[in-house]
KOLMAR-601058 format. One line per 4 residues: number of its first residue (from 1); their letters; for each residue y, x, z of C-alpha. Coordinates in pm, 1 decimal, m for minus. Layout:
BEGIN
NUM = a = Y X Z; ...;
***
This chain:
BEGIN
1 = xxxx = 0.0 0.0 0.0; 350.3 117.4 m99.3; 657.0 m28.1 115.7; 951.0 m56.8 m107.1;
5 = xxxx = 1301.0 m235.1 30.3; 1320.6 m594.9 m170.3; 1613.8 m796.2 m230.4; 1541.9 m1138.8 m139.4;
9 = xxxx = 1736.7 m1427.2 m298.7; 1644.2 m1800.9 m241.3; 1328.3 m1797.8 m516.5; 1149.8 m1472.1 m338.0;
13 = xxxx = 1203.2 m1660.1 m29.2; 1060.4 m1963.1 m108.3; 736.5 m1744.2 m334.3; 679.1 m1550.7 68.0;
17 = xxxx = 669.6 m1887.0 244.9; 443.9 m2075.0 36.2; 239.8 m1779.3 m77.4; 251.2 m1594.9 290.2;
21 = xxxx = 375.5 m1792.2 588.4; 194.5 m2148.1 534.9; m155.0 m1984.9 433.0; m101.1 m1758.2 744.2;
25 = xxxx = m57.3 m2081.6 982.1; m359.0 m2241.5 838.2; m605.3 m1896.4 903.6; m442.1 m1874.0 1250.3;
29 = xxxx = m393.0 m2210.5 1352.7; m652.5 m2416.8 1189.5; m595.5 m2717.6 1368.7; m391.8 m2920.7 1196.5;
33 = xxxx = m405.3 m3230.8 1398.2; m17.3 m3174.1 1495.1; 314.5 m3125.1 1352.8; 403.9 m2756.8 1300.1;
37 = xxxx = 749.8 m2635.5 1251.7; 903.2 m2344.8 1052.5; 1250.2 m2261.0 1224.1; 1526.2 m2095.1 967.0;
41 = xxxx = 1821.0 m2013.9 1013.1; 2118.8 m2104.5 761.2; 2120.4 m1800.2 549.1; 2217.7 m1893.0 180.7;
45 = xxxx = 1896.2 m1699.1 96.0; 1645.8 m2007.3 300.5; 1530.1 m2312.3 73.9; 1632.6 m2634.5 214.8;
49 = xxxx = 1435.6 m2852.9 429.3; 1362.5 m3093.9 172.4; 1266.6 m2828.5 m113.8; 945.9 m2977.1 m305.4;
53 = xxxx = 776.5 m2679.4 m373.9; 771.7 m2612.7 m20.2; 675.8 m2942.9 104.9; 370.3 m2943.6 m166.8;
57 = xxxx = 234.0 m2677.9 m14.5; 312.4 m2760.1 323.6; 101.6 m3064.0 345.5; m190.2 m2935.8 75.3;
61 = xxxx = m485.1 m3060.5 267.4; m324.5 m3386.8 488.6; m129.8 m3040.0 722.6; 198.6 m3155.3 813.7;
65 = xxxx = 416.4 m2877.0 804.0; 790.5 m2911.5 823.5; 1083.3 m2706.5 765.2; 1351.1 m2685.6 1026.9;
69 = xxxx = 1729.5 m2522.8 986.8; 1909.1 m2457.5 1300.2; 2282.3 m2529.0 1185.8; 2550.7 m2303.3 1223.0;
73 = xxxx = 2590.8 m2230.5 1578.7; 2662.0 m2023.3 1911.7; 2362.4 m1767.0 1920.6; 2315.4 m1844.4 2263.9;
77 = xxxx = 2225.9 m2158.4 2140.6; 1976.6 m2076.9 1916.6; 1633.6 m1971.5 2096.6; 1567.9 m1685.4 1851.0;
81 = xxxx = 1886.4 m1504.6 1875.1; 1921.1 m1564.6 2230.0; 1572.9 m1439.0 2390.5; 1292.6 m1394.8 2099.6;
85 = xxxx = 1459.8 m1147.5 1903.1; 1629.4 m945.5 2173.8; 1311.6 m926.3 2364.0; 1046.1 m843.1 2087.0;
89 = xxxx = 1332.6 m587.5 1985.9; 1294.4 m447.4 2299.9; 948.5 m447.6 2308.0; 939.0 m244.6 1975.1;
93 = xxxx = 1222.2 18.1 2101.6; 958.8 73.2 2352.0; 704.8 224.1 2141.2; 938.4 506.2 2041.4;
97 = xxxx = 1185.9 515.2 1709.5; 1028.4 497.9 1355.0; 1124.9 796.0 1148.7; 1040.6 538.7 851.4;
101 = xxxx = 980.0 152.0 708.0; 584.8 207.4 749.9; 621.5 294.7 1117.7; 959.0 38.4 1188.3;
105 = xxxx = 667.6 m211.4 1019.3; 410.8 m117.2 1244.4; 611.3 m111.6 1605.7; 724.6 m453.1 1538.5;
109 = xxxx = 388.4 m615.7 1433.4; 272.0 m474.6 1755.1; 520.9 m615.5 1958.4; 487.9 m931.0 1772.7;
113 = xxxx = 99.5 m905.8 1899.7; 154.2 m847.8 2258.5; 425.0 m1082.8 2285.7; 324.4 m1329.7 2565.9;
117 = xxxx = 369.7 m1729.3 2562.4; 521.0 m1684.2 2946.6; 829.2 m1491.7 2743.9; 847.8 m1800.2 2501.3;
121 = xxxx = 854.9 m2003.8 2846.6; 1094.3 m1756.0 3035.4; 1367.5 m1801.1 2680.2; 1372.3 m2199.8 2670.7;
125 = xxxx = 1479.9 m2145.2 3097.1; 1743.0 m1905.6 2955.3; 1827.5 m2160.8 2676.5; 1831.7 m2447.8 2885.3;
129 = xxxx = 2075.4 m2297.9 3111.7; 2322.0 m2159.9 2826.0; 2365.3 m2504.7 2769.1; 2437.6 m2592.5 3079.9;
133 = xxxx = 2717.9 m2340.5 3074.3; 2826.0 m2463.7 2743.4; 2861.8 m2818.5 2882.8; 3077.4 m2692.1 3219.2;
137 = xxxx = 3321.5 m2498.0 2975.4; 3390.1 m2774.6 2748.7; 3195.2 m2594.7 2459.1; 3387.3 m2298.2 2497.2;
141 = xxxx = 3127.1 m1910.7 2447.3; 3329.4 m1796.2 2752.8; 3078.3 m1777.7 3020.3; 2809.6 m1550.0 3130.7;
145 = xxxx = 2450.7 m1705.0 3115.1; 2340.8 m1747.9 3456.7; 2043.2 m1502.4 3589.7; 1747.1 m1615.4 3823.0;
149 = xxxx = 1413.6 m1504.7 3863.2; 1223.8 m1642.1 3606.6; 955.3 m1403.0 3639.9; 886.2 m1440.7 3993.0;
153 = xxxx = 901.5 m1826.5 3930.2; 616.6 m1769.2 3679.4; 408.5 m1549.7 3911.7; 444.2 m1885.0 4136.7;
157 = xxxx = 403.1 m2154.5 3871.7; 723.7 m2311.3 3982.0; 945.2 m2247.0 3654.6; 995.9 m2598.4 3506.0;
161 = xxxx = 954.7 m2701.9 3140.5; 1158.5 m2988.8 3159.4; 1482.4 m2801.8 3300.5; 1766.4 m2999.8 3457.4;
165 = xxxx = 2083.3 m3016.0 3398.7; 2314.3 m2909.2 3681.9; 2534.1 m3157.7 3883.4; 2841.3 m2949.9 3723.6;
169 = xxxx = 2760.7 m3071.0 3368.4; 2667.8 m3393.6 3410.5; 2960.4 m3417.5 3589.5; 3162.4 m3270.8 3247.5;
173 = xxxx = 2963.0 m3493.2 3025.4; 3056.9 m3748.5 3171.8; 3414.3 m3617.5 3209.8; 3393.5 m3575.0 2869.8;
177 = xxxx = 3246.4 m3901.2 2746.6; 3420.2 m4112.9 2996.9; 3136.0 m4293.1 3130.3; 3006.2 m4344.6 3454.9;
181 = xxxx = 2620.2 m4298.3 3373.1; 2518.2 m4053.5 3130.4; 2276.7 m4327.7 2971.6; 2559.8 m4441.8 2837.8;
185 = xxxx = 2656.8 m4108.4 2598.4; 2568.2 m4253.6 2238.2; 2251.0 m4110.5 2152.2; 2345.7 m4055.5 1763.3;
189 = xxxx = 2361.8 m4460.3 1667.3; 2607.8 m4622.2 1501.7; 2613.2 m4901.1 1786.1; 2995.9 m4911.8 1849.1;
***
């Protein structure tokens, strides 16, 4: 195998995912009693969620396999940029500096393979709570994202998956929407 640096446009993107990614989900993950989901960002080089080449191949064989683009936002909104990236970089700096593509290619699928589910758990805690300090600044990126100890709350089994939001913002929510009970906060219908 030769490495060789590749500029990738929309069509070389959408030949890796069909050709690459989806058969790669189906070998690793051959259940396909579930919804799976492909997160993109919004790079003008990513097909759209609704591309029909993609969404042929995606459900060849009754799989239901959907495309998801995160829209423009904060990166401490975005799960990838805010914990998976960071951490699996780290991960890889670990294993030393490549002196080339073949060994930057190597640390990285390493990491990749010893990166554990509890870190996946430990990010959507650090997510969860960098919207809780987006809500108490009023959507501002002015804030530091709280720390706690996530890892010793997974050595206990106490770190939540359904994490709360703090009395602070649901306080500004409802500040913000000018309602007593956040039930009220319109929920995306066109009701009013």
């Amino acid at each position: 195998i030769i490495t060789k640096p590749v500029n990738v446009d929309r069509a070389k993107y959408k030949e890796f995912m069909i050709d690459n990614v989806i058969p790669a989900i189906r070998r690793k993950w051959p259940d396909r009693n579930r919804t799976i989901y492909i997160q993109q960002d919004g790079a003008k080089a990513h097909i759209t969620n609704d591309d029909p080449d993609f969404i042929a191949a995606a459900q060849q064989g009754l799989w239901d396999i959907k495309l998801l683009t995160q829209p423009a936002q904060s990166p401490d909104t975005n799960i990838l940029d805010l914990a998976f990236f960071r951490s699996l970089q780290s991960d890889q700096w670990a294993q030393g500096f490549a002196a080339n593509i073949d060994e930057l290619i190597d640390h990285v699928e390493r990491a990749y393979e010893l990166y554990s589910p509890e870190k996946i758990h430990r990010s959507f805690a650090t997510l969860s709570n960098a919207m809780d300090e987006i809500i108490q600044h009023e959507g501002d990126n002015h804030f530091n994202i709280p720390h706690f100890n996530k890892e010793g709350m997974t050595r206990r089994n106490e770190l939540p998956y359904n994490w709360p939001a703090s009395p602070l913002a649901v306080a500004e929510a409802k500040r913000f929407f000018q309602v007593e009970d956040v039930e009220q906060i319109d929920s995306g219908t066109d009701e009013e």
